[in-house]
C-alpha positions in Angstrom: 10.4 -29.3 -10.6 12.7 -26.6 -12.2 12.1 -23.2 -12.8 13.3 -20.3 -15.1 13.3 -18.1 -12.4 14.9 -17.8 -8.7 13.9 -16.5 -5.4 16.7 -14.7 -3.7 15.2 -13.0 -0.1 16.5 -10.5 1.8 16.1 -8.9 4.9 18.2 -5.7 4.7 16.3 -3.0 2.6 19.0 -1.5 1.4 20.3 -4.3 -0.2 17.1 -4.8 -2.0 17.2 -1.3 -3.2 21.0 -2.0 -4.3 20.2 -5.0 -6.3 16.7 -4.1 -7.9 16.7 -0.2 -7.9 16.9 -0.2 -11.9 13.7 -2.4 -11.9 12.0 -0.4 -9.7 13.4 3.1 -11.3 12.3 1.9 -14.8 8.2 1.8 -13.6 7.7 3.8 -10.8 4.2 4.3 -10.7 4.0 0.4 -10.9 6.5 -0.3 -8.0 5.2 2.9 -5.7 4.3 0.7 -3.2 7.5 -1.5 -2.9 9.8 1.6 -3.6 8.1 3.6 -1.2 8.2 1.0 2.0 11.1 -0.1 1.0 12.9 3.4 1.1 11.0 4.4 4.3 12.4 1.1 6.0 15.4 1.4 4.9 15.9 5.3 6.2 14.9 3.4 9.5 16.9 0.4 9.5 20.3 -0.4 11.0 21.8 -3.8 9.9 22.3 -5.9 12.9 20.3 -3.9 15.0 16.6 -4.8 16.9 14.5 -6.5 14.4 10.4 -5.5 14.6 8.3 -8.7 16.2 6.4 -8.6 12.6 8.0 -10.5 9.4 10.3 -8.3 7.5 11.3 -9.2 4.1 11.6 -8.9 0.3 12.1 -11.4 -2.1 14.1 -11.0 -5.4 12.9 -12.8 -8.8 15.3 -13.1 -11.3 15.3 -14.8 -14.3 17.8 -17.2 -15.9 19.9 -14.6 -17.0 20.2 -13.6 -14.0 18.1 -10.0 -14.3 15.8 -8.9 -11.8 12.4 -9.3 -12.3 10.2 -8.7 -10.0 10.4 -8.1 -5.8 8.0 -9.1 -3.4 8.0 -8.2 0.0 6.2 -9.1 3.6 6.5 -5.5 5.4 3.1 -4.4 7.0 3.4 -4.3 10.5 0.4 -5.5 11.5 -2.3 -8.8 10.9 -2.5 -10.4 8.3 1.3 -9.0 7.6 0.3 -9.5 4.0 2.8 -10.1 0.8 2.8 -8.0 -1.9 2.8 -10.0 -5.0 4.1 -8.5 -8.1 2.8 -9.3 -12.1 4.3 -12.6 -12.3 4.4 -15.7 -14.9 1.9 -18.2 -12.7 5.2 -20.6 -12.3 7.8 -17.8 -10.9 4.6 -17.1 -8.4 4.4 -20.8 -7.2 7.9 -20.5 -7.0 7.8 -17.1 -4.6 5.3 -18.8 -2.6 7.3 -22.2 -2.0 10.2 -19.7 -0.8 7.9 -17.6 1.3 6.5 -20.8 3.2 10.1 -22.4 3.9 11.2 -18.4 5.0 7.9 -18.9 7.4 8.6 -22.4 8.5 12.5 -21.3 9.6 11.7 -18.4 11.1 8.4 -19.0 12.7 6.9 -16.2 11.2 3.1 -15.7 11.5 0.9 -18.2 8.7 0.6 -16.7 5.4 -2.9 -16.2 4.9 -2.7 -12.7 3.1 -1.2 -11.6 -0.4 -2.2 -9.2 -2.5 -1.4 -8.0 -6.1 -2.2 -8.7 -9.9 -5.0 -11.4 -9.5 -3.1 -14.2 -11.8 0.0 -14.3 -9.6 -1.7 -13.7 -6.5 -3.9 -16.1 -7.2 -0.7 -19.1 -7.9 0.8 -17.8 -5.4 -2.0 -18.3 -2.4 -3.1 -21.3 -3.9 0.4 -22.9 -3.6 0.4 -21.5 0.1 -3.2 -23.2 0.4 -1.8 -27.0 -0.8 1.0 -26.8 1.6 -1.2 -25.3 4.7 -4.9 -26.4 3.6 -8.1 -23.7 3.8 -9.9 -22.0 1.6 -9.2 -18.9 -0.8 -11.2 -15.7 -1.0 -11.6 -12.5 -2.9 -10.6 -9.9 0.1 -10.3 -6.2 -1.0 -9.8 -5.2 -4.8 -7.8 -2.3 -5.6 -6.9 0.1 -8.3 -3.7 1.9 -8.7 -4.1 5.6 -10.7 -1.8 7.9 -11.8 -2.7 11.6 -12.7 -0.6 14.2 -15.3 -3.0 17.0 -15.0 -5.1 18.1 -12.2 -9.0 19.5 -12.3 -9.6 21.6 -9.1 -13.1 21.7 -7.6 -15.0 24.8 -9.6 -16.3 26.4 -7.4 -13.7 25.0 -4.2 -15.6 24.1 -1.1 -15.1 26.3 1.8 -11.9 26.6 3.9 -8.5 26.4 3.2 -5.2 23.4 2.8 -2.5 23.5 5.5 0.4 20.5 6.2 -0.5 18.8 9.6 2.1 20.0 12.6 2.4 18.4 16.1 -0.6 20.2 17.3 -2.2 17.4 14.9 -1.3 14.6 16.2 -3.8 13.6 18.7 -6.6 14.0 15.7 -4.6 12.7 12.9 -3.4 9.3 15.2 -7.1 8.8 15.6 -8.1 9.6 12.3 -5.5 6.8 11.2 -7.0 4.5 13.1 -11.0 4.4 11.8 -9.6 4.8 8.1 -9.2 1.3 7.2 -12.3 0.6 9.2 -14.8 3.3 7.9 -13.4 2.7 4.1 -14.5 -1.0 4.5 -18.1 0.3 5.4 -18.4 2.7 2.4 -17.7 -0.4 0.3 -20.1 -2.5 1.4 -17.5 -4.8 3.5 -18.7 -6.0 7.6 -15.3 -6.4 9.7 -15.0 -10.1 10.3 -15.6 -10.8 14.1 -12.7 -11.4 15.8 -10.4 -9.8 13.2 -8.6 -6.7 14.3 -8.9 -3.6 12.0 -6.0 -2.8 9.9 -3.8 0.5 11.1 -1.5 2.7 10.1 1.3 2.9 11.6 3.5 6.2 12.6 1.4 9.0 12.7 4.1 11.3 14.6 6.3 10.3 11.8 4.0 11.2 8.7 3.6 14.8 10.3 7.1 14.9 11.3 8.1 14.4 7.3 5.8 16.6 6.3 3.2 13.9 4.8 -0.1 14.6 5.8 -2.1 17.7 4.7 -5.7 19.1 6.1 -8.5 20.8 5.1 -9.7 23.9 7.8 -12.9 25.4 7.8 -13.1 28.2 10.2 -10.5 26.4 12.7 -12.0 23.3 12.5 -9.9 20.4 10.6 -12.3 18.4 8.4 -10.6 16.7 6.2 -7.2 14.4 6.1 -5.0 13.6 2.7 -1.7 11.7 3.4 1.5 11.6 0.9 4.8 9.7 1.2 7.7 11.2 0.6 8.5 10.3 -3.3 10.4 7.4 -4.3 12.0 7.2 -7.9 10.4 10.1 -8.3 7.2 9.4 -7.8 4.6 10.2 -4.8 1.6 7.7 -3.6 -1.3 9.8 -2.1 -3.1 8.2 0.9 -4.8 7.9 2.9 -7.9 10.2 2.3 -10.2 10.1 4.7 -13.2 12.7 5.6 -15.2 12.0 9.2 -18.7 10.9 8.0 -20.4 13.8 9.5 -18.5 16.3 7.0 -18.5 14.0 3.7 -20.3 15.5 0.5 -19.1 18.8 0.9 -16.0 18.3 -1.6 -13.4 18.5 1.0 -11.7 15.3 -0.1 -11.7 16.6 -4.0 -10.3 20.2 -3.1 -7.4 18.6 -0.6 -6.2 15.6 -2.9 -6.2 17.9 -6.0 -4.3 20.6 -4.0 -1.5 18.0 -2.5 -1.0 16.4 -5.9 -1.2 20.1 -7.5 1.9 20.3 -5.3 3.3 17.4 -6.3 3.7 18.0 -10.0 4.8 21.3 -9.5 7.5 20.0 -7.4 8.7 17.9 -10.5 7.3 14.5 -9.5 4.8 12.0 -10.7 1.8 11.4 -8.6 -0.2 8.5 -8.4 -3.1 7.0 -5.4 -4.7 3.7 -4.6 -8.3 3.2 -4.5 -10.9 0.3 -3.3 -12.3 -0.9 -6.7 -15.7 -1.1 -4.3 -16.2 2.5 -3.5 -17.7 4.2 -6.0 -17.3 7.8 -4.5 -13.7 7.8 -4.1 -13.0 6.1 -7.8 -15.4 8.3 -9.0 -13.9 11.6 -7.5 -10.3 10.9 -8.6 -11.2 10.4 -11.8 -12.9 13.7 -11.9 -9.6 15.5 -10.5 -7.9 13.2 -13.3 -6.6 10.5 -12.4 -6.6 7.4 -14.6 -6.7 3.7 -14.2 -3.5 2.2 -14.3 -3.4 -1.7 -13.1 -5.8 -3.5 -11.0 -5.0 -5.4 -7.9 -6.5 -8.0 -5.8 -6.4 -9.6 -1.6 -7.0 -13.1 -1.6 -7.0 -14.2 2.2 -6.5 -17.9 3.2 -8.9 -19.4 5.8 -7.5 -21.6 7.4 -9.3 -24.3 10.0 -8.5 -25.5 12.7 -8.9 -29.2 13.4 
């Protein structure tokens, strides 16, 4: 079957940002998650050195021209090590996924049961992974990517005051890290699958340590978290926000996001945030700071049985 694309992969980040930089430049709110992973790996790679135990890897699409495309990548360090799938024409998809099974099958990286991105592509994409490895497809977590140009601060503001996370944080922003993923499943409705381990983020000393992750203080006590990564083509991706359950509904989260990406604008950048399309209260308090929608996303997990 021929193609008028290729799939070129690469495990050296900086070569990715070497070859495909202009693409991911030219829309940076679009690419913010790729640019941004991709830079941070990179700052922390060394060619030829230890490799993580997790897949690590991007994949170039070019067209017959020979122009960059589109990247996709396999980066998150932890189960289901999903792919990102970017906005791609549903045969270029099939194509990324034929190239990301044969990548699994010579490495013996974990299955591919995970991608996530535009619901067209990821949608050829896991169902090409699915004829080659059988299951079943589902609808995981949807997600919306926003962008804001102009921010509305809380009027009144809540209580208490923003500072950047130090050190002295650590031990409360680890575990905060930890329950996000967890707790933002339960405000959208979502029960952890048994036996499936809760998604993490990784590197909290690292996050403080780069100055990207901000709290809200009320009389000493921290109660609420807003992470930032540093900015890549100019742009910064907010996240994650998380408020412990027993001090939500005060309009801590509004006052801290609209304070960090206050910051960011007036530090010349563009700003821009992920939310679960699920949860009505975060989608619904972004948009009153003013953020708007910019492109939908999708997770389609594969279920595979065992025979």
């Amino acid at each position: 079957m021929t193609s008028e694309y290729t799939v070129e992969l690469f495990d050296d980040p900086a070569a990715v940002l070497a070859v495909a930089g202009d693409l991911l430049a030219a829309e940076p709110v679009v690419w913010s998650v790729v640019a941004s992973v991709t830079h941070h790996t990179a700052r922390s790679y060394s060619p030829g050195g230890p490799r993580p135990e997790h897949p690590l890897w991007w994949a170039v699409v070019r067209g017959l021209d020979g122009a960059v495309v589109a990247v996709s990548m396999r980066t998150m360090p932890h189960p289901p090590h999903t792919v990102w799938v970017p906005d791609l024409p549903e045969d270029a998809a099939r194509l990324l996924a034929r190239a990301a099974l044969d990548r699994t099958a010579r490495s013996g990286d974990t299955p591919l049961i995970s991608a996530n991105g535009p619901l067209g592509a990821v949608r050829a994409f896991t169902d090409e992974v699915r004829r080659a490895t059988g299951g079943t497809v589902r609808e995981d977590r949807p997600e919306r990517l926003w962008e804001a140009t102009r921010i509305v601060r809380p009027d009144p503001p809540p209580s208490g005051r923003a500072r950047q996370a130090t050190l002295a944080d650590l031990r409360v922003v680890s575990a905060w890290f930890d329950v996000f993923h967890t707790e933002a499943d339960a405000q959208s409705g979502r029960t952890p699958e048994e036996g499936v381990e809760p998604l993490r983020i990784a590197g909290a000393q690292r996050w403080i340590e780069e100055g990207g992750v901000w709290l809200w203080e009320v009389d000493g006590e921290v109660v609420q978290l807003t992470g930032a990564r540093p900015p890549s083509f100019g742009v910064v991706r907010i996240g994650p926000v998380y408020t412990p359950s027993q001090h939500r509904g005060r309009g801590y989260a509004r006052a801290l996001v609209a304070d960090v990406a206050q910051r960011v604008l007036d530090a010349g950048h563009r700003v821009c945030l992920y939310t679960d399309q699920d949860n009505p209260v975060s989608n619904r308090v972004y948009a009153a700071i003013g953020f708007e929608p910019v492109l939908d996303q999708v997770n389609l997990a594969i279920d595979r049985k065992e025979h």
